[in-house]
MARKENU-111384 format. One record per residue (C-alpha): residue number from 1; x, y, z; residue in one letter. Coordinates in Angstrom, 1 decimal, padded with zeros to 4 digits, m for minus. Each point is the difference from the previous one (the first is absolute). Last residue first. Layout:
<node nr="NUM" u="X" v="Y" w="Z" rest="A"/>
...
// end
This chain:
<node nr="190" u="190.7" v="092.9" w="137.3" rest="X"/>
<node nr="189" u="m001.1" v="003.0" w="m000.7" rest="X"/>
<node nr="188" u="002.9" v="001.9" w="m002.0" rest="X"/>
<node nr="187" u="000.3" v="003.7" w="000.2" rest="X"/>
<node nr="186" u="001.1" v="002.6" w="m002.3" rest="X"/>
<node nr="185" u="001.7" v="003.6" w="m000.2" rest="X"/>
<node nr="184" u="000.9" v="001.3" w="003.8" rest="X"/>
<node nr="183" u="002.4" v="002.7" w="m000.5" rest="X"/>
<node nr="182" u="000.0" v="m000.5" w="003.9" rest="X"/>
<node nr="181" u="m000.3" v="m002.6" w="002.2" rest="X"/>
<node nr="180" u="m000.5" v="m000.6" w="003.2" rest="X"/>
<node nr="179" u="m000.1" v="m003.7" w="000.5" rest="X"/>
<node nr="178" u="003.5" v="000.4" w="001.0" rest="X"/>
<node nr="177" u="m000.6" v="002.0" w="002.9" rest="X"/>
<node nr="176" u="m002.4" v="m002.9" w="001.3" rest="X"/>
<node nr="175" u="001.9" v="m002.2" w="001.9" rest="X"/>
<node nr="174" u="002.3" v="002.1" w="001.4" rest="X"/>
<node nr="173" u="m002.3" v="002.7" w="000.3" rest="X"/>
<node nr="172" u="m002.2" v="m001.6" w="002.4" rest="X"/>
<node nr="171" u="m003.9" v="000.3" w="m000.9" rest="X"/>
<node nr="170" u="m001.2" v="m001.3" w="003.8" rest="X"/>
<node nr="169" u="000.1" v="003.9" w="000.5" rest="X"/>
<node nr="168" u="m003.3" v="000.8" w="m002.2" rest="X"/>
<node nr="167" u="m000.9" v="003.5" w="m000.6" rest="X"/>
<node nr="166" u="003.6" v="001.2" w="m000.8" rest="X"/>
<node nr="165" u="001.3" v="m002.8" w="m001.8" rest="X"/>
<node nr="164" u="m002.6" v="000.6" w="m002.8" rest="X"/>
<node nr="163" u="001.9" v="m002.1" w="m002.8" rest="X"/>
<node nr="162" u="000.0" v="002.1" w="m003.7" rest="X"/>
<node nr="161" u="000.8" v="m001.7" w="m003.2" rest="X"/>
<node nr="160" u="000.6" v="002.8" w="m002.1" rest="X"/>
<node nr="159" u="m001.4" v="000.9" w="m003.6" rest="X"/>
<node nr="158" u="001.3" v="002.7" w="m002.1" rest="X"/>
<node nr="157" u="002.2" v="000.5" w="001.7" rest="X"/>
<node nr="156" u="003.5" v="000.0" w="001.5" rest="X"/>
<node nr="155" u="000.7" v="004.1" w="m000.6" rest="X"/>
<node nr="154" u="001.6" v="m000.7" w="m003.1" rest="X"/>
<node nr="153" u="m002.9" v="m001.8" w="m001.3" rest="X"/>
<node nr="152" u="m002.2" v="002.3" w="000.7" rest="X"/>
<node nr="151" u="m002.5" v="000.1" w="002.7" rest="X"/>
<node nr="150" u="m003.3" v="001.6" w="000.0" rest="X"/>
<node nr="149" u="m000.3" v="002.8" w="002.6" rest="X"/>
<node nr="148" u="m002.7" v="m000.1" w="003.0" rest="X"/>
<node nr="147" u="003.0" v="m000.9" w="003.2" rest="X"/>
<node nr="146" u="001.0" v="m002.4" w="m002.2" rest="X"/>
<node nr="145" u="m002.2" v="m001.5" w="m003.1" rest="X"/>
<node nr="144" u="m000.8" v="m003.0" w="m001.7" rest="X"/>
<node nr="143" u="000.5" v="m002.8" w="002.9" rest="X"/>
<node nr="142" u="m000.6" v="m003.5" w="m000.1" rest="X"/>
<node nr="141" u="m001.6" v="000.0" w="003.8" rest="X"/>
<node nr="140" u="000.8" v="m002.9" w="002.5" rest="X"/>
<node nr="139" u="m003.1" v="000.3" w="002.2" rest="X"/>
<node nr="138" u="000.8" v="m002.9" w="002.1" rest="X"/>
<node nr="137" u="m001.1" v="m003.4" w="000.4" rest="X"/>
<node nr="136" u="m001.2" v="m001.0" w="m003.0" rest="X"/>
<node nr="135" u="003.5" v="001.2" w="m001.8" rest="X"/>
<node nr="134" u="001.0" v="m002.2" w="002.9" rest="X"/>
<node nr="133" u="m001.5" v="m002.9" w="m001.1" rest="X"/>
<node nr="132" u="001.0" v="000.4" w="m003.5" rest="X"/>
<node nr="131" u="004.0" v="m000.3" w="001.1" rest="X"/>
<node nr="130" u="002.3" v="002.4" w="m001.8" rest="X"/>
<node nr="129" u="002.9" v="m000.9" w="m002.0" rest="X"/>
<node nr="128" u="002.7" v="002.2" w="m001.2" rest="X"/>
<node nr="127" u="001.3" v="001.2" w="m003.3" rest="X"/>
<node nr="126" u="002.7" v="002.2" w="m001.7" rest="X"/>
<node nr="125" u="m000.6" v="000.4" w="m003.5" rest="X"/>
<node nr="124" u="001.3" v="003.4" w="m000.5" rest="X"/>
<node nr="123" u="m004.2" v="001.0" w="m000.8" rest="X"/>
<node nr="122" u="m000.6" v="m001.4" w="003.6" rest="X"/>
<node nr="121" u="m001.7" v="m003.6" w="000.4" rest="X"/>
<node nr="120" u="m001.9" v="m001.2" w="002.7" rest="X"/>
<node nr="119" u="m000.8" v="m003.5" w="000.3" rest="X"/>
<node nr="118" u="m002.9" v="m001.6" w="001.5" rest="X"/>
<node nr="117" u="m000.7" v="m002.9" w="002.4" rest="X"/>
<node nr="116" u="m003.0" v="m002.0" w="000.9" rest="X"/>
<node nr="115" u="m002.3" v="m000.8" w="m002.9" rest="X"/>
<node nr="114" u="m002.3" v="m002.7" w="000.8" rest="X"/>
<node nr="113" u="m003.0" v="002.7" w="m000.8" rest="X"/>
<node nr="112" u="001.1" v="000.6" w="m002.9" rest="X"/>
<node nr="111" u="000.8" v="004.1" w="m000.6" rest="X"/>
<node nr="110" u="m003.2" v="001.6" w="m001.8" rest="X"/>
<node nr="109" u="001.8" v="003.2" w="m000.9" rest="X"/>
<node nr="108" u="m002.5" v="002.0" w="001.3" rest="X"/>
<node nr="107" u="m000.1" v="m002.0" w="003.2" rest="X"/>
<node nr="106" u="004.3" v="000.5" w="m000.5" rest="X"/>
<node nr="105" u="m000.7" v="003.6" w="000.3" rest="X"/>
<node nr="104" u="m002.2" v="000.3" w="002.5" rest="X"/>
<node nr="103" u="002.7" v="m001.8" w="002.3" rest="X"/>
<node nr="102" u="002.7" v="002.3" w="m001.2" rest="X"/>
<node nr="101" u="m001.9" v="002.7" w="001.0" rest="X"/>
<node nr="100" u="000.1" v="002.5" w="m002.6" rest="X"/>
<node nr="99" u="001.7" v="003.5" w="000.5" rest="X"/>
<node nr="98" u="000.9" v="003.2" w="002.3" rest="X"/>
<node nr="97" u="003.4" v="000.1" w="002.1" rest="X"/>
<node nr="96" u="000.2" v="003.0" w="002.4" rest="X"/>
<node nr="95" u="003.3" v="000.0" w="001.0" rest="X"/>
<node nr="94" u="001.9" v="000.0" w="003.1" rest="X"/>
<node nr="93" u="003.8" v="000.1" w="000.5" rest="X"/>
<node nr="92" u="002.9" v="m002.1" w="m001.1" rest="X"/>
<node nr="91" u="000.0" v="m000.6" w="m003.4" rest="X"/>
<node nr="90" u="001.4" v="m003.2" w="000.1" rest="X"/>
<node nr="89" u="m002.8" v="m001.3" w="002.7" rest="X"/>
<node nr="88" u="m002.9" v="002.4" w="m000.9" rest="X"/>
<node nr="87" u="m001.4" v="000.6" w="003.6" rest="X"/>
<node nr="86" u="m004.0" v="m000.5" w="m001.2" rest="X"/>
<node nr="85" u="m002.6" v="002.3" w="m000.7" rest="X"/>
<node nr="84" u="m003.5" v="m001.3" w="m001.7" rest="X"/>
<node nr="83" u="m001.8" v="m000.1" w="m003.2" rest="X"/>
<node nr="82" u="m002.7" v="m001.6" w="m001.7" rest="X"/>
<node nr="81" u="m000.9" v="m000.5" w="m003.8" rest="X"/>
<node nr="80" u="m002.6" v="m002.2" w="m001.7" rest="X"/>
<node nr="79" u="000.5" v="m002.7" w="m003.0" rest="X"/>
<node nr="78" u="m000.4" v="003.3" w="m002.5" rest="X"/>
<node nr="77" u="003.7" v="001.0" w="001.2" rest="X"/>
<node nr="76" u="001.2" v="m003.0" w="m001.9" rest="X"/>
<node nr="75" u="m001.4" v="000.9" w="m002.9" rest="X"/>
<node nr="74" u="000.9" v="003.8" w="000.4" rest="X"/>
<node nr="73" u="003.6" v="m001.2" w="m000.2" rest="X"/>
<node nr="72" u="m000.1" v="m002.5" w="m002.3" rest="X"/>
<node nr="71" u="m000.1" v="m003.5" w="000.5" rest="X"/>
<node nr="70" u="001.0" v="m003.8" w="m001.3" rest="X"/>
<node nr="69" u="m001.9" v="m003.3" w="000.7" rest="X"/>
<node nr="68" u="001.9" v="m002.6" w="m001.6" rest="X"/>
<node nr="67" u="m000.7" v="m002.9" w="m001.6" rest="X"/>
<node nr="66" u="m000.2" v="001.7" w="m004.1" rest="X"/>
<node nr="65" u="m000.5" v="003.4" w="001.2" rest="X"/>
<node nr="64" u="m003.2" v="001.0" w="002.1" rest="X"/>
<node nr="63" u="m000.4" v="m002.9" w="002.5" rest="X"/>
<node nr="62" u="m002.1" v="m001.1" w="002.6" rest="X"/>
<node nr="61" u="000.8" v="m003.4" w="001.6" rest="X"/>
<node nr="60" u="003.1" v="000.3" w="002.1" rest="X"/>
<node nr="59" u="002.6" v="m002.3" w="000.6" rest="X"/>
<node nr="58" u="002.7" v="001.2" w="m001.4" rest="X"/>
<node nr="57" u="000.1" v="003.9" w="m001.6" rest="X"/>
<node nr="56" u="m000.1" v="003.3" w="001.1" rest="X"/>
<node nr="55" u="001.2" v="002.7" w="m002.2" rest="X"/>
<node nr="54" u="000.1" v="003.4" w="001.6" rest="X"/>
<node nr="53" u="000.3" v="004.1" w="m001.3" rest="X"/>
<node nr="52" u="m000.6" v="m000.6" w="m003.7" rest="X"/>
<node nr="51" u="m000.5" v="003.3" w="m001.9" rest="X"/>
<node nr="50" u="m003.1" v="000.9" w="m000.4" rest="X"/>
<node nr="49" u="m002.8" v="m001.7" w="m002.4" rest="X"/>
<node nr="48" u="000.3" v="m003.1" w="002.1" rest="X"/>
<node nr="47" u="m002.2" v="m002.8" w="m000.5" rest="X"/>
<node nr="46" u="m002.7" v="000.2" w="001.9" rest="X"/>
<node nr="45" u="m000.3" v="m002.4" w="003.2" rest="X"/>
<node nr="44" u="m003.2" v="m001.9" w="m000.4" rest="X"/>
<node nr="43" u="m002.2" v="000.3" w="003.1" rest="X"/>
<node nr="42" u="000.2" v="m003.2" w="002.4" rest="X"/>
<node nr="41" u="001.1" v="001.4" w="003.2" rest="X"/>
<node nr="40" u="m000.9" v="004.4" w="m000.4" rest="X"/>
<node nr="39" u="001.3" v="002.7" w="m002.0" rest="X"/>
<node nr="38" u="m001.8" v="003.4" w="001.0" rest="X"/>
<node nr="37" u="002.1" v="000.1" w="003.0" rest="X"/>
<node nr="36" u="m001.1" v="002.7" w="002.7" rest="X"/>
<node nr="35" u="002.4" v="003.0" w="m000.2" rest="X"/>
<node nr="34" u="002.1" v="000.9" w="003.1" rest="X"/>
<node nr="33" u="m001.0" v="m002.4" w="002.6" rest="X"/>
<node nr="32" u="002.1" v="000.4" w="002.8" rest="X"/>
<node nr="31" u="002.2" v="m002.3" w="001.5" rest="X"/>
<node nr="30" u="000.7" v="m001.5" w="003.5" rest="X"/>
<node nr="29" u="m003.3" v="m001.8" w="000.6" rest="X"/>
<node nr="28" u="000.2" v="m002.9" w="003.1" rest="X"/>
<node nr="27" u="m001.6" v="m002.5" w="m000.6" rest="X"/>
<node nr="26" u="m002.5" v="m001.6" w="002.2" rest="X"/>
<node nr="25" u="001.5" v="m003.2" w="001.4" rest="X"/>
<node nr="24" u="m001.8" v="m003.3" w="m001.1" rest="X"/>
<node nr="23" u="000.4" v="m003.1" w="001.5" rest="X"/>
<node nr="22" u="m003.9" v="m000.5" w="000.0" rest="X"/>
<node nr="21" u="m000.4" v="m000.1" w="003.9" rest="X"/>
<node nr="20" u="002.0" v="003.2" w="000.4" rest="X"/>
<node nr="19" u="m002.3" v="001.9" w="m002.7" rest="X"/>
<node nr="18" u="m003.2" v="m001.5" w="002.1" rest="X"/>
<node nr="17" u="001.6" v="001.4" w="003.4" rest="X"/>
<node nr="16" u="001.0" v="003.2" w="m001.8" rest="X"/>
<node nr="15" u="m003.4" v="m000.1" w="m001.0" rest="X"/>
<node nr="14" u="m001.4" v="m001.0" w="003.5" rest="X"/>
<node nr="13" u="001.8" v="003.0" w="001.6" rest="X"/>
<node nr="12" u="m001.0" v="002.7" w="m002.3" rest="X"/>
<node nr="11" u="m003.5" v="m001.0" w="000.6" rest="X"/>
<node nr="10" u="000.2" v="m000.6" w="004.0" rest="X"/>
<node nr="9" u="001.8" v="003.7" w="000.4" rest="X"/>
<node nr="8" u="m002.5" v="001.7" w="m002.2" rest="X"/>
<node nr="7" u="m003.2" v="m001.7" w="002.2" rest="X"/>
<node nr="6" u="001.9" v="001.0" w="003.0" rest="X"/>
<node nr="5" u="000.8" v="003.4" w="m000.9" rest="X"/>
<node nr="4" u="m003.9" v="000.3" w="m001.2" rest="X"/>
<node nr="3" u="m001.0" v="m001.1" w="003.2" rest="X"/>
<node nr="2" u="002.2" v="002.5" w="001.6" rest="X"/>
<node nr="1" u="m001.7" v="002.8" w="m001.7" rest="X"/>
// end
């Protein structure tokens, strides 16, 4: 019994040493997968038949309408989506945000690989930028739903830029507040 304690001990120890030595931390997962994606990097993005939910456009290299790639609802749902709780900033209180990963999404979208920057733009044409790296960094959902329900217009959807300041407290509000956006309508890779 010991032996085997040992042996376990050793093992688990020399991959956390070999993870260490590669400068890679194991991720943590904060989401749940709700449906796997059926739209993967390098697919061609339908055109929609719904009505359009997201236009990206910029520096990307799939396309669906003229040089953008524009979305419906369930084709944007068919990249994958996950869900987790997070302390809603304006709303003040925990939700249960489901949709893509913004990450996924832009793999989809086949965003250049110089590109570094994105902006966000709501259906009133407000906008903010968003660094790719930390789109890479965290799991920075485009949301569908809140807490299971679609969101309508008048309720800030139907897409929301959601930050997950609860599972991550280097993610300061100051900073990122902004970047949380709702009404979201199109993004720019840049």
């Amino acid at each position: 019994m010991d032996l085997r304690r040992t042996v376990h001990f050793h093992v688990i120890f020399a991959f956390a040493l070999l993870l260490t030595a590669c400068g890679q931390k194991a991720a943590p997962t904060i989401y749940q997968t709700v449906s796997k994606g059926t739209l993967n990097p390098g697919d061609a993005v339908p055109a929609p038949t719904g009505d359009v939910v997201l236009k990206i456009d910029g520096k990307i290299s799939q396309s669906n309408s003229g040089t953008s790639l524009q979305f419906d609802m369930k084709t944007l749902e068919n990249i994958g989506v996950v869900q987790y709780k997070v302390n809603d900033p304006f709303a003040k209180k925990n939700i249960l945000y489901a949709g893509v990963l913004l990450s996924q999404l832009l793999k989809v979208a086949g965003a250049a690989p110089d590109a570094t920057t994105l902006t966000l733009r709501a259906l009133d044409d407000y906008s903010t930028d968003m660094k790719i790296s930390d789109v890479n960094k965290w799991p920075i959902l485009i949301a569908t739903r809140a807490d299971n329900d679609y969101m309508p217009v008048d309720k800030n959807g139907p897409l929301i830029s959601v930050i997950p300041f609860n599972d991550f407290p280097e993610i300061d509000h100051i900073t990122y507040d902004a970047q949380w956006l709702w009404a979201l309508a199109g993004i720019t890779v840049k």
